[in-house]
ZAMARGU-4260 file (C-alpha; in steps of 0.2 Angstrom, whole numbers, plus 5000, padded with zeros to 4 digits):
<rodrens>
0) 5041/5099/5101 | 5039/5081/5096 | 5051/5068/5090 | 5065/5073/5079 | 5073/5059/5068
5) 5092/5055/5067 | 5097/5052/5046 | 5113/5047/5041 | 5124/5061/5032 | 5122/5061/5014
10) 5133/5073/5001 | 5127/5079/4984 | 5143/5077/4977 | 5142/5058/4978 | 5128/5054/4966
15) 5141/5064/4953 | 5141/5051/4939 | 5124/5043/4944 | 5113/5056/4942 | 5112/5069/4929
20) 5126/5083/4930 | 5111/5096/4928 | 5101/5092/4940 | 5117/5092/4954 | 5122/5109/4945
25) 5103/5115/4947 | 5101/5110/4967 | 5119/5120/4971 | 5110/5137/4961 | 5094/5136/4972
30) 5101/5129/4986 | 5114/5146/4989 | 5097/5159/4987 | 5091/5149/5004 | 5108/5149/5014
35) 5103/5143/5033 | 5085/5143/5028 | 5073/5132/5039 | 5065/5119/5035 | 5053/5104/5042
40) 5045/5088/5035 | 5033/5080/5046 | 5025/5063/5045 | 5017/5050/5057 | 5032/5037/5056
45) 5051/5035/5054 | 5050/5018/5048 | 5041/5011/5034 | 5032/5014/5019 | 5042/5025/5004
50) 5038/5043/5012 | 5050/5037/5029 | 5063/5031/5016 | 5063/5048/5003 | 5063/5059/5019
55) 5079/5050/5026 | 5089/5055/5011 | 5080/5071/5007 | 5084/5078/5024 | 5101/5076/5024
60) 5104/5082/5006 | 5094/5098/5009 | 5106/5097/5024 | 5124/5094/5012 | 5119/5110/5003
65) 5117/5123/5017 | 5098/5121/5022 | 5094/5119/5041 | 5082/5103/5036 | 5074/5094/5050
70) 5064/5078/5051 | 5050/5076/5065 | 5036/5062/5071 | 5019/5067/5077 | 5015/5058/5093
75) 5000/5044/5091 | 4994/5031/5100 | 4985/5014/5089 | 4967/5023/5094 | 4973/5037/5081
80) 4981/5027/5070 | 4965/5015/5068 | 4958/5030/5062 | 4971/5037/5051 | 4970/5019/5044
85) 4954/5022/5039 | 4955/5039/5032 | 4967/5032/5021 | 4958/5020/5014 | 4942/5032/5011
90) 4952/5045/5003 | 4958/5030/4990 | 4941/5028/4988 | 4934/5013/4999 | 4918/5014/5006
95) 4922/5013/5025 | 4910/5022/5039 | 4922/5035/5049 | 4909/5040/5065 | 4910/5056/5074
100) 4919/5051/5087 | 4932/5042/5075 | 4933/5061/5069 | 4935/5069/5088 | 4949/5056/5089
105) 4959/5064/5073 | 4957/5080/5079 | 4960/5077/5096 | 4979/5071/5092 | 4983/5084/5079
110) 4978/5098/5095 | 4990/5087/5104 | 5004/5089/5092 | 5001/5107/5086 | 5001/5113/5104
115) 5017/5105/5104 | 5023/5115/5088 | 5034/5126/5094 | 5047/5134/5085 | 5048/5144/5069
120) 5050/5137/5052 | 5054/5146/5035 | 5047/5132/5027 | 5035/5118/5035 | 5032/5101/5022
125) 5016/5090/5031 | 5015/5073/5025 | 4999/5064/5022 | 4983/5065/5030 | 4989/5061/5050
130) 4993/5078/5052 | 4986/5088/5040 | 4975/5097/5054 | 4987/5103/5063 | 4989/5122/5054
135) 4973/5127/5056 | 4971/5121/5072 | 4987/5132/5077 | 4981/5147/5065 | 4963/5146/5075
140) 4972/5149/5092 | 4983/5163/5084 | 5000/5156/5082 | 5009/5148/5065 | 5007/5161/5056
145) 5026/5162/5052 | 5034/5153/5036 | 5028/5145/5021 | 5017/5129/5025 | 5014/5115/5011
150) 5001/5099/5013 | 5011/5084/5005 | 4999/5071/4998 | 5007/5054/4994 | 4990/5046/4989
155) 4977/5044/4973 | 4964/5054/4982 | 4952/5054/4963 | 4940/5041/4969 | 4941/5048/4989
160) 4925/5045/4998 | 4917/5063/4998 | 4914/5064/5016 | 4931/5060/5021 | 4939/5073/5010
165) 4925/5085/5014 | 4931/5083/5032 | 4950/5085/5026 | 4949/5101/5015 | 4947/5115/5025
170) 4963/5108/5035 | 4972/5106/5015 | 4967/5123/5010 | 4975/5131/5030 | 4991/5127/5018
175) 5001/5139/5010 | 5003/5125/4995 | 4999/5108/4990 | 5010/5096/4982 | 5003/5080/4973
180) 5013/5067/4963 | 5001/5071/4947 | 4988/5082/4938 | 4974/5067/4942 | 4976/5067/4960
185) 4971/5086/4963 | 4955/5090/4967 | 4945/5103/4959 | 4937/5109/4973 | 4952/5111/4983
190) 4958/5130/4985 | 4974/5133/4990 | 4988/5145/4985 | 5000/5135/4974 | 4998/5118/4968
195) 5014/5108/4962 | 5016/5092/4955 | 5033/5081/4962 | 5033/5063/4959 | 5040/5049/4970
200) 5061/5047/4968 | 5072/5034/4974 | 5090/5034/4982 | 5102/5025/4971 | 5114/5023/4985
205) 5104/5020/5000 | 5104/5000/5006 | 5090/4996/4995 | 5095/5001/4979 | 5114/5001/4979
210) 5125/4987/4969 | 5126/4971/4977 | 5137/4955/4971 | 5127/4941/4965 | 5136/4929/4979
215) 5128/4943/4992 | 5110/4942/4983 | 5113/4921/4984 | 5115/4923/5002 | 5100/4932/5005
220) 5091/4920/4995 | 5098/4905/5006 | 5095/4914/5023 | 5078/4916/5021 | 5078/4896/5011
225) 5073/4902/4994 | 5083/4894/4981 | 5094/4904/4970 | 5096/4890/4959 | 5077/4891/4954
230) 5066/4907/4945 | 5059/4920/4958 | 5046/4931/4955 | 5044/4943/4972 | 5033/4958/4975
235) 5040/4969/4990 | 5023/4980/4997 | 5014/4982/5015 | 5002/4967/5014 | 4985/4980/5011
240) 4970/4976/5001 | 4976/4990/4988 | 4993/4979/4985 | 4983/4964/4981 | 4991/4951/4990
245) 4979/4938/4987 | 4980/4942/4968 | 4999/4939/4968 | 4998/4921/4975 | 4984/4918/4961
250) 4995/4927/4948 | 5010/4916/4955 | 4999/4898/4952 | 4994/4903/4936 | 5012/4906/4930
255) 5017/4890/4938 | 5007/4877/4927 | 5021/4885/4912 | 5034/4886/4923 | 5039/4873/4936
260) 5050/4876/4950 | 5046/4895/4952 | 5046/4903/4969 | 5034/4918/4975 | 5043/4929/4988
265) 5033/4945/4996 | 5042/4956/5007 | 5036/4968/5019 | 5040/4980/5032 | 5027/4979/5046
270) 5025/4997/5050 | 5018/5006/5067 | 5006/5016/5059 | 4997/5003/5047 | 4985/4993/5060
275) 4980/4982/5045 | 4996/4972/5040 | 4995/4958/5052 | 4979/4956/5048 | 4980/4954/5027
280) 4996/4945/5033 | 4985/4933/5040 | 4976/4931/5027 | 4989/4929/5013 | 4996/4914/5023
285) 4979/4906/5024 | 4977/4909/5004 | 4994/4905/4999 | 4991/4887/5011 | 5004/4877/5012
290) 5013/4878/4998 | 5031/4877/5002 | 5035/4888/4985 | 5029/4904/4994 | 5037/4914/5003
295) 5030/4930/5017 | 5042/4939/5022 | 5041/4951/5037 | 5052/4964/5048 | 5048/4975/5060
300) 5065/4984/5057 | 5076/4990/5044 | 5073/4976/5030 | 5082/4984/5014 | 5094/4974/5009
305) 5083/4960/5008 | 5073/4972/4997 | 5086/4974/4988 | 5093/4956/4984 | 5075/4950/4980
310) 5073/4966/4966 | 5088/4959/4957 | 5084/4940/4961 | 5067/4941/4952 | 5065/4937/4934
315) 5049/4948/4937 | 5044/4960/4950 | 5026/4964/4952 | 5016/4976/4959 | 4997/4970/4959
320) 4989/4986/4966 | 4971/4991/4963 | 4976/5009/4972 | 4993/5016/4971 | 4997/5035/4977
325) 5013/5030/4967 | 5022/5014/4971 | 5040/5018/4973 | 5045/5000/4974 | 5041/5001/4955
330) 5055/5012/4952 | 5069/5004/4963 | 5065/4986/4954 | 5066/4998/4938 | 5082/5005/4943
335) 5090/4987/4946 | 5085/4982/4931 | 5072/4970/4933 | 5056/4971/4921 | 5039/4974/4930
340) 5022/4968/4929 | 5011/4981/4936 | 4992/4987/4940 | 4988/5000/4928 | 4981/5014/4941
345) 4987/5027/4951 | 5005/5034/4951 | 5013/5016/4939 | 5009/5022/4924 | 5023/5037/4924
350) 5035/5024/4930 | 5033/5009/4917 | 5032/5014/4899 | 5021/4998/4894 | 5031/4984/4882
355) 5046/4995/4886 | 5052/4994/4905 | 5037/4980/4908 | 5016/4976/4907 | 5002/4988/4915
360) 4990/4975/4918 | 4969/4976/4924 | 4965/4958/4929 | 4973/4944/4936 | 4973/4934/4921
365) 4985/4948/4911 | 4998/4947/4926 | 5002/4930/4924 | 5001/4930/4904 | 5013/4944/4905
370) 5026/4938/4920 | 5025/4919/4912 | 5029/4930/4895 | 5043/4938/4904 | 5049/4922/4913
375) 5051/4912/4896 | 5060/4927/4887 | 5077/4930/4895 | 5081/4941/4882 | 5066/4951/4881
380) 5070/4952/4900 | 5087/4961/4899 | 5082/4971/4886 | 5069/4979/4895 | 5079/4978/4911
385) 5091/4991/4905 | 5078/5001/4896 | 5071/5005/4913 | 5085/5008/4920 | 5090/5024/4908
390) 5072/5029/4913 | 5073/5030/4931 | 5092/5039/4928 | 5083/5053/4920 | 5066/5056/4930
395) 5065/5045/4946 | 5081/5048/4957 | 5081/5058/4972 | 5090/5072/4967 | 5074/5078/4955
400) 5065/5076/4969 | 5076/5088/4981 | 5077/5100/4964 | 5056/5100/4964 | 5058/5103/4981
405) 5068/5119/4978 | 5060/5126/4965 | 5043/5128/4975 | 5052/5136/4989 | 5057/5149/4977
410) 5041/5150/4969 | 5033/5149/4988 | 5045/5166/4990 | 5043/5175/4976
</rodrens>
């Protein structure tokens, strides 16, 4: 079997008072029809990117309530990530070649890792497209046939490139169920037994999100020598060409001709299985220049309290994505009561209700009319701040996302 992950223990019983009563009371019900019942998520990475983070409090939770949850790594090596990597980005819809033998590749490690598959699972949660081959390749040598499997997409897959997702669908539709994070994101061609709909959550006491002191979000500020004494406006993404890095610094020197003395702080977690980074890392520096105003900030490790501090520093968060399966960083600056200024696409339109919790914006131009809005408006800021807040209370905390969760098990059983 292939690498499990350690999480840290979690209990239900503590996000009492932060979350909704009904939705603890709702996990307990379901939870007690699957006493001792197994369950597996499986993704390409233990660290970063919002699925790793979900799944390290999801496990546990599933775990606090009587489920035998599990968390598991496919093995890979950078030639199958370079061509996950890619798939990716074909299936958000950039036009990007992927040969034959880029294909072979794919399906050479999924054999890999289902040959090593080998226990039995109630219920079997496949994340993304690195390992979405993996049940039929077991199901063709005669083995998985035990338990519920489900195909977990995190991404916008509307605009996929059709070759790529022609490749993937036969592997999709081995599943028992497909989950997708909305309506817009499932494809009408895809045939598969159930299809649910469960949006992104955040933890509200995981390091990233929980309260911090504003002496604590100072320090921060001054250990990585950005003034807390001057406006901040931060956008905390994997430097991709779907987050828009190069836009951000534009957006930020826009926004500076009205108001001088602002900072631009990006954060990002270098992850294992997203070849790209260093290089739209690269790249950022060389647009942003030398300007001693901007900030690229990188870690290779845990980085959430640095997250965390620069959510509640900013004025304004942005997240200037022309592709988004989601963008959970939208809800965590949401839920810290910070306004956003967001791309309108993908999965940002659930989370910010426009001119109430902060802007959907198209262009580059609208950002920084909107975040230079924001920045010269304090009050307009808080009260959207705490707007937002009450949002992500209701629909975006994790324990929705472990009831979704539930409820497709049952459904998956009846």
């Amino acid at each position: 079997m292939f690498d499990s992950v350690d999480v840290e223990p979690r209990q239900l019983e503590a996000y009492r008072g932060i979350a909704p009563d009904e939705q603890i009371e709702e996990i307990r019900t379901l939870a007690a029809q699957f006493g001792g019942a197994r369950v597996l998520h499986v993704n390409a990475t233990a660290f970063g990117g919002g699925v790793a983070e979900m799944l390290a409090t999801i496990v546990p939770l599933m775990r606090d309530v009587g489920i035998d949850a599990e968390w598991r790594v496919i093995e890979g090596a950078t030639e199958f990530y370079e061509v996950t990597k890619k798939f990716h980005n074909a299936l958000q819809g950039m036009d990007v070649p992927i040969s034959q033998q880029e294909l072979d590749t794919y399906l050479r490690y999924n054999k890999l890792n289902a040959d090593r598959f080998s226990r039995d699972y109630d219920f079997v949660i496949i994340h993304d497209p690195q390992p979405a081959a993996m049940r039929r390749l077991m199901l063709e040598e005669g083995r998985g046939q035990a338990g519920r499997w489900i195909w977990r997409c995190h991404i916008d897959i509307t605009d996929a490139q059709l070759g790529a997702w022609e490749f993937l669908r036969p592997y999709v539709e081995a599943h028992d169920a497909a989950v997708f994070t909305m309506q817009e994101y499932v494809k009408p061609d895809l045939s598969v037994g159930e299809v649910a709909l469960i949006a992104p959550a955040i933890d509200p006491l995981s390091a990233k999100n929980a309260e911090l002191s504003a002496e604590d979000v100072a320090t921060v500020l001054r250990e990585n020598r950005v003034d807390p004494d001057r406006p901040v406006i931060a956008q905390v993404s994997r430097f991709d060409p779907w987050k828009d890095p190069l836009g951000v610094v534009d957006v930020y020197r826009l926004v500076r001709e009205q108001v001088p003395g602002l900072q631009l702080v990006m954060v990002a977690t270098m992850a294992n299985d997203d070849p790209e980074g260093h290089l739209w890392y690269d790249r950022t520096r060389e647009h942003a220049g030398d300007d001693p105003n901007v900030f690229l900030l990188t870690s290779e490790q845990d980085n959430s309290q640095q997250v965390n501090a620069f959510q509640r520093a900013a004025s304004v968060v942005l997240q200037k994505s022309k592709r988004e399966g989601f963008g959970l960083v939208v809800a965590e600056a949401l839920w810290k009561r910070t306004p956003v200024v967001a791309g309108n696409v993908g999965g940002i339109p659930v989370q910010i209700r426009d001119g109430q919790d902060g802007y959907l914006i198209s262009t580059t131009e609208e950002a920084a009319e909107k975040v230079a809005r924001l920045l010269l408006s304090p009050n307009e800021q808080t009260q959207m701040g705490e707007s937002a807040h009450q949002h992500i209370r209701s629909d975006f905390l994790i324990t929705r996302k472990v009831l979704d969760y539930l409820r497709l098990f049952k459904r998956l059983s009846n």
